[in-house]
C-alpha positions as CSV (number, residue, x, y, z in Angstrom):
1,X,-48.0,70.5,-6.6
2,X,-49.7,67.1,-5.6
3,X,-47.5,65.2,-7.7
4,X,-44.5,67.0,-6.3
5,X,-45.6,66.4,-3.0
6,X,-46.3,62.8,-3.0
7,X,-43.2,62.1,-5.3
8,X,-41.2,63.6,-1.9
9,X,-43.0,60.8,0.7
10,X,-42.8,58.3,-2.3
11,X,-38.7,58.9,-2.2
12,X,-38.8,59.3,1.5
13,X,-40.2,55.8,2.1
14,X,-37.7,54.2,-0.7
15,X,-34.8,55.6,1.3
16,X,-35.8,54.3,4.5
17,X,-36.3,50.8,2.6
18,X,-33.5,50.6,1.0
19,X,-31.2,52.0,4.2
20,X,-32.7,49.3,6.0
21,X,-32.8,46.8,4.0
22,X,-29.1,46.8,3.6
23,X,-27.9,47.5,6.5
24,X,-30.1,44.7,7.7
25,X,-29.3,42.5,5.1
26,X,-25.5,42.6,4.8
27,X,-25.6,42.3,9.2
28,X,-27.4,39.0,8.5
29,X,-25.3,37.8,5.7
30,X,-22.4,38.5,7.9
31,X,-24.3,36.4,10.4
32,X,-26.0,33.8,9.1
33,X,-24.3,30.3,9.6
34,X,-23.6,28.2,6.6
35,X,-22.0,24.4,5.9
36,X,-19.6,26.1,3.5
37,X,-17.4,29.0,3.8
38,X,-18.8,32.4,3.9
39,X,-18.2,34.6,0.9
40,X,-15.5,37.1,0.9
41,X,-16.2,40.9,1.8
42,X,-13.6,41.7,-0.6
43,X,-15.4,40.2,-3.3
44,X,-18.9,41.5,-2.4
45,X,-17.0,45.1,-3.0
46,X,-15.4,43.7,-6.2
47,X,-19.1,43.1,-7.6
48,X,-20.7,45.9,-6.1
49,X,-18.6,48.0,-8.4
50,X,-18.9,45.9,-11.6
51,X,-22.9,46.2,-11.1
52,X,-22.0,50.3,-10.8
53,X,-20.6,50.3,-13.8
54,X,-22.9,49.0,-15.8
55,X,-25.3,50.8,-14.2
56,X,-23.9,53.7,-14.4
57,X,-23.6,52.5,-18.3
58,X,-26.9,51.9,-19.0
59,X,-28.1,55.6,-17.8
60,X,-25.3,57.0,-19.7
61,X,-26.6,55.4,-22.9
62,X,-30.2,56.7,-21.8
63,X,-28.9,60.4,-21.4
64,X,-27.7,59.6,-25.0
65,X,-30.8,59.0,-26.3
66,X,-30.0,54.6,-26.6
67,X,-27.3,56.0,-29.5
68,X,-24.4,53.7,-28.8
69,X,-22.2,55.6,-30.6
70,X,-23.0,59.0,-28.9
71,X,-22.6,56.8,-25.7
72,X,-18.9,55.8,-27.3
73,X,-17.9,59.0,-28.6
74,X,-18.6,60.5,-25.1
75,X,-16.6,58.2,-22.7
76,X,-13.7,58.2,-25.0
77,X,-13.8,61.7,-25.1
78,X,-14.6,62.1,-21.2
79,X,-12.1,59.4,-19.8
80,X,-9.7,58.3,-22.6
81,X,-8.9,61.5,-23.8
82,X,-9.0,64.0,-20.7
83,X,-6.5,61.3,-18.6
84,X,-5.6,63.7,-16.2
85,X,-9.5,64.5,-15.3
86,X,-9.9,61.1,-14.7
87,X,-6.9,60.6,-12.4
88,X,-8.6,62.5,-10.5
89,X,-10.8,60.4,-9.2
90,X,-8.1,57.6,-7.8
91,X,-8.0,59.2,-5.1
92,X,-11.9,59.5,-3.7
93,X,-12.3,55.5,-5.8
94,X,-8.9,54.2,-3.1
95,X,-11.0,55.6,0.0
96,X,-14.4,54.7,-1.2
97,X,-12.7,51.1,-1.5
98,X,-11.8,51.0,1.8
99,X,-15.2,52.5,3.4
100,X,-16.9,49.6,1.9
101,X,-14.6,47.0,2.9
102,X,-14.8,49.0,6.7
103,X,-18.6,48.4,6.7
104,X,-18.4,44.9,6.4
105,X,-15.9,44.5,9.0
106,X,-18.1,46.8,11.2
107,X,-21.3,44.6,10.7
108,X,-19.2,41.7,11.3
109,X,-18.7,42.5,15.1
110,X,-21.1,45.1,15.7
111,X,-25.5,44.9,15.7
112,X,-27.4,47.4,13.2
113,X,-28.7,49.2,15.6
114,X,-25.9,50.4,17.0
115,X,-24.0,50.5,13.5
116,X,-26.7,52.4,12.1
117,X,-26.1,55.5,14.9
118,X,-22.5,55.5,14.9
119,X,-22.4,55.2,11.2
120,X,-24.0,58.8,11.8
121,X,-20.9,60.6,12.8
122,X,-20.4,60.8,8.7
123,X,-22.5,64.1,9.4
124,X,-19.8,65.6,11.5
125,X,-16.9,64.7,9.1
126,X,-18.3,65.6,6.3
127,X,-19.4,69.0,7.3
128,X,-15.1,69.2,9.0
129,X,-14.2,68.1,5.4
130,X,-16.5,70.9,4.3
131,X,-15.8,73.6,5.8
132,X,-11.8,73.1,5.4
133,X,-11.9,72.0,1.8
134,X,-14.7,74.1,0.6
135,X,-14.8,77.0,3.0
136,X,-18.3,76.6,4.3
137,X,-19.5,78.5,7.1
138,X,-22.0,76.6,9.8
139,X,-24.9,77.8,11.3
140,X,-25.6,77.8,14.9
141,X,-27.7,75.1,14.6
142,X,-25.2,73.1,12.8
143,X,-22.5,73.5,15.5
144,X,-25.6,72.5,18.2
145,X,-26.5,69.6,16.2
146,X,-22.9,68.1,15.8
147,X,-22.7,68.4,19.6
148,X,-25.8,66.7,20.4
149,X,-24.5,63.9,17.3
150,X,-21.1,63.2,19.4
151,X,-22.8,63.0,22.9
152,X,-25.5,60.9,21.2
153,X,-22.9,58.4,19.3
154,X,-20.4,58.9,22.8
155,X,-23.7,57.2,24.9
156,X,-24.5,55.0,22.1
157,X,-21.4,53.3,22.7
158,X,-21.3,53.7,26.6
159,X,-20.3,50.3,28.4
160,X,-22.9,48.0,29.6
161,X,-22.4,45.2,32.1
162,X,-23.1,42.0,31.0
163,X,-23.8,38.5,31.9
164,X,-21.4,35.6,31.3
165,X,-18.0,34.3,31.8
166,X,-15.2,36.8,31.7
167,X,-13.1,35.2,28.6
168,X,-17.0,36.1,26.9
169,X,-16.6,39.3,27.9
170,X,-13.1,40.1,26.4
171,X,-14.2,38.3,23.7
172,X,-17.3,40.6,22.8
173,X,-15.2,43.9,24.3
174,X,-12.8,43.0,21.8
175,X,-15.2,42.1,18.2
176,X,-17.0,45.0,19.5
177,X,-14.1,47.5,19.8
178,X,-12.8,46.2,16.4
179,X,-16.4,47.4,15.1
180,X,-16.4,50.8,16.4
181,X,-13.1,51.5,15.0
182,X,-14.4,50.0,11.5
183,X,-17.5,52.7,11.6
184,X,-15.3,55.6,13.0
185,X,-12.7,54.9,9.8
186,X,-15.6,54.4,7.4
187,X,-16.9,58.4,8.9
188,X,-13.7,59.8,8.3
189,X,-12.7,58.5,4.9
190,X,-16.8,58.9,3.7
191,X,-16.4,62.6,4.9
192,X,-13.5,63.0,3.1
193,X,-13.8,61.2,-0.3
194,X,-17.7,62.9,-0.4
195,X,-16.7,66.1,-0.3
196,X,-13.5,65.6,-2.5
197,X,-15.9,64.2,-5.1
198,X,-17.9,67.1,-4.6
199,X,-15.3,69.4,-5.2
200,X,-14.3,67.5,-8.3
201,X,-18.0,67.8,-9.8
202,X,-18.2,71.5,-9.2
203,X,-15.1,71.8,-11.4
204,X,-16.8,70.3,-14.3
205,X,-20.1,70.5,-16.4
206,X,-19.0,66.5,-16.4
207,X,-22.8,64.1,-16.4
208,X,-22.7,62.8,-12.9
209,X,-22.6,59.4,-14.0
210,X,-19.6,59.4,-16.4
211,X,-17.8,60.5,-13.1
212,X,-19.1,57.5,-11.4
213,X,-17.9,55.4,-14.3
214,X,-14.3,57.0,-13.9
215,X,-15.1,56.3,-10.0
216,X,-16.0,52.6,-10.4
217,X,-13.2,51.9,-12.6
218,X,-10.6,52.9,-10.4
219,X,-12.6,51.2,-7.3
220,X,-12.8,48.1,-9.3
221,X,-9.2,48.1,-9.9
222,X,-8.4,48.9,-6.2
223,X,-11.3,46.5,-5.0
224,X,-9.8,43.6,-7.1
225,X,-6.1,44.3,-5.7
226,X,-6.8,44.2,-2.4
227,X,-8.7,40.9,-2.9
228,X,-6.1,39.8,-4.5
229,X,-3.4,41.0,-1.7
230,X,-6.1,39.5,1.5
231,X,-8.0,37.2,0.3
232,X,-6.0,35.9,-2.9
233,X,-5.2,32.2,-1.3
234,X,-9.0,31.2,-0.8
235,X,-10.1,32.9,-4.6
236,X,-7.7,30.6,-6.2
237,X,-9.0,28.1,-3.9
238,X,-12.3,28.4,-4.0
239,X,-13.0,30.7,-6.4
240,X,-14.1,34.6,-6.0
241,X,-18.2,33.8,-5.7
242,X,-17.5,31.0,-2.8
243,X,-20.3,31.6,-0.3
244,X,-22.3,33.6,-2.6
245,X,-26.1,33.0,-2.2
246,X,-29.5,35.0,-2.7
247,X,-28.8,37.0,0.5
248,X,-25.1,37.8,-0.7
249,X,-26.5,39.0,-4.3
250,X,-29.2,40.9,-2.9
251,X,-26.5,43.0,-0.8
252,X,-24.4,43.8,-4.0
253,X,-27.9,44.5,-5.7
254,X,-28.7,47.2,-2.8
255,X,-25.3,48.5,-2.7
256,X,-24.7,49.0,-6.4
257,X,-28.4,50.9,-6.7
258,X,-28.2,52.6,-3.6
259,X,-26.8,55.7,-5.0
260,X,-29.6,55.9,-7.4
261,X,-32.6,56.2,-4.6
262,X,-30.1,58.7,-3.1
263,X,-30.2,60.6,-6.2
264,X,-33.9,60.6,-6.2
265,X,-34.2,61.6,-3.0
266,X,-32.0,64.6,-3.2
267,X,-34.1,65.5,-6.1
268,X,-37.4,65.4,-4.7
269,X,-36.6,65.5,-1.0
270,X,-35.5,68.3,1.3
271,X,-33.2,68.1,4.0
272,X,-35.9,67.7,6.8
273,X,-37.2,64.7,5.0
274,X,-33.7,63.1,4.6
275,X,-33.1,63.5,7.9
276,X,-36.8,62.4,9.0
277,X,-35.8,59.5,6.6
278,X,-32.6,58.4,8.5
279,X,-34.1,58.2,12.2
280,X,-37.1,56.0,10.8
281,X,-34.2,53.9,9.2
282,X,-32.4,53.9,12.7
283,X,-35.9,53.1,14.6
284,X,-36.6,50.2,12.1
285,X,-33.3,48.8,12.1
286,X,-33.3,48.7,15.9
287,X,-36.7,47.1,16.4
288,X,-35.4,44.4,13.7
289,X,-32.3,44.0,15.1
290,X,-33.9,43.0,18.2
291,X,-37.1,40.8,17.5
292,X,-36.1,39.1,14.7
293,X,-32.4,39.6,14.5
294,X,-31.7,38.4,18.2
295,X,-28.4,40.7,18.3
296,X,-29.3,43.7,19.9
297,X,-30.4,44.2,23.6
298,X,-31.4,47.8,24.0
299,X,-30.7,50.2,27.2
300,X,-31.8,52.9,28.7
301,X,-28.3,54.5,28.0
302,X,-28.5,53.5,24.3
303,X,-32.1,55.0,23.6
304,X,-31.1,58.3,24.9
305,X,-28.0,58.2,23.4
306,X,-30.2,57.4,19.8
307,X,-32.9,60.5,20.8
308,X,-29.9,62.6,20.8
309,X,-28.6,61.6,17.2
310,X,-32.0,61.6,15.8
311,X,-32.9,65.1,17.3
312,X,-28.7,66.2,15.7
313,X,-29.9,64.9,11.9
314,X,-33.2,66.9,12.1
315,X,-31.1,70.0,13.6
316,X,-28.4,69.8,11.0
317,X,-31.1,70.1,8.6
318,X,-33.0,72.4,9.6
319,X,-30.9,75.5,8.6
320,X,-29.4,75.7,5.0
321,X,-27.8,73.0,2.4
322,X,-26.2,70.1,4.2
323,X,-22.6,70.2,4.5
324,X,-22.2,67.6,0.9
325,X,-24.6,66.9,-1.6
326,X,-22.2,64.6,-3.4
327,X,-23.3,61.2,-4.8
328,X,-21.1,57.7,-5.2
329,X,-23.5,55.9,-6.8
């Protein structure tokens, strides 16, 4: 009973860590001011997925008892020979793709702070996807709490005057606009491809992480097409790892195992710990953001509007299962 308990607050602080971390991180790596070019977000996705695989891989071939050939036998069985099981997954891979490639744009132009609450509104998709997908019902307390998460999210990004020159200001209206629309498509397509993946894993006794093999083969193939199609002239250039550094690794690194302390949590963790879990990541993130980040000046309007989608996460989680318990790892 001990160990089970401090097993929860050990997994509750490696979520906040590694939340904040990247979400800190991959802000300053798309910050951070460099004599040579800056790598390529469409890259960073391309690796992320490589490092899943393997990943995903390696615990395969523990599940398996290290026997490489039970390992072999299994994903030939599971992928090559069940094709249409694994097409399956092109579609949640092409949208998970696309979320990570939205994230980066949105931490381009927008602070963490105010990424990390908008990036919140996944809670209200998801639980749309749910119920229309998977026929979930919602408490009362769920309805109350997506309320309170779209008037929280709606002040969040409420309008501040500003210092400055006005060609500044359209300047900063418009990377910031571009931002909020990256986060608002990253919401929708995470609520949708979670609980599509979800739906697929119900389906089948499948291991979790042959899924997320299929899943990172298809992503890597979409991942490495778009590259191709946006950023193709500077990787033949320059190569694919131009701009790469320790801070650029270190965001694939928390990307590709981020899943994995998800997968913990969920194990060991209840929902009013997850959600305690993301407002301490929020809270960090926004006192970061503004002592040592110098990119975030905080308002009166923005803290309320933060109180609000902290108090929605804890309500959401109060009453029953949240509205997906699927994992991309």
């Amino acid at each position: 009973m001990v160990l089970s308990s401090q097993l929860k607050y050990v997994s509750l602080g490696v979520l906040v860590l590694q939340t904040t971390s990247l979400v800190l991180t991959m802000r300053y790596s798309r910050t951070l001011k460099e004599d040579g070019p800056r790598y390529l977000a469409s890259s960073a996705v391309v690796s992320t997925e490589v490092l899943k695989i393997f990943t995903c891989i390696f615990l395969v071939l523990i599940e398996n008892h290290y026997s490489f050939r039970a390992m072999n036998l299994l994903l030939k069985e599971e992928i090559v020979n069940k094709p249409v099981e694994t097409m399956k997954l092109a579609v949640p891979a092409g949208i998970y793709t696309l979320q990570n490639n939205l994230l980066y744009v949105a931490l381009s132009n927008l602070d963490a702070a105010t990424y990390q609450v908008t990036y919140q509104l996944k809670i209200l998709t998801t639980a749309l996807f749910s119920v229309s997908m998977l026929g979930r019902t919602l408490g009362l307390n769920q309805w109350l709490s997506l309320l309170l998460l779209m008037t929280g999210v709606t002040l969040v990004q409420w309008p501040t005057e500003s210092g400055g020159d006005s060609e500044q200001k359209i300047l900063t209206a418009s990377s910031q606009f571009m931002g909020l629309m990256a986060v608002l498509m990253a919401c929708v397509s995470s609520g949708f491809a979670g609980v599509y993946f979800e739906k697929i894993l119900k389906e089948t006794k499948q291991s979790v992480w042959v899924r997320n093999i299929q899943l990172g083969l298809f992503s890597f193939m979409f991942g490495f097409i778009g590259m191709m199609a946006y950023d193709g002239q500077s990787v033949r250039q320059s190569g694919m790892f131009q701009g790469y550094n320790i801070i650029t690794c270190t965001v694939v690194v928390l990307q590709a195992v981020g899943g994995l302390v998800i997968a913990v949590v969920i194990k060991y963790a209840d929902n009013i710990l997850k959600g305690f879990a993301t407002s301490l990541s929020i809270i960090v993130s926004t006192l970061i953001s503004y002592f040592i980040l110098n990119d975030f000046n905080p308002t009166g309007v923005f803290f309320f509007g933060a109180v609000l989608v902290i108090a929605a996460t804890f309500l959401y989680s109060y009453e029953g299962k949240p509205a997906s318990s699927a994992i991309k790892v």
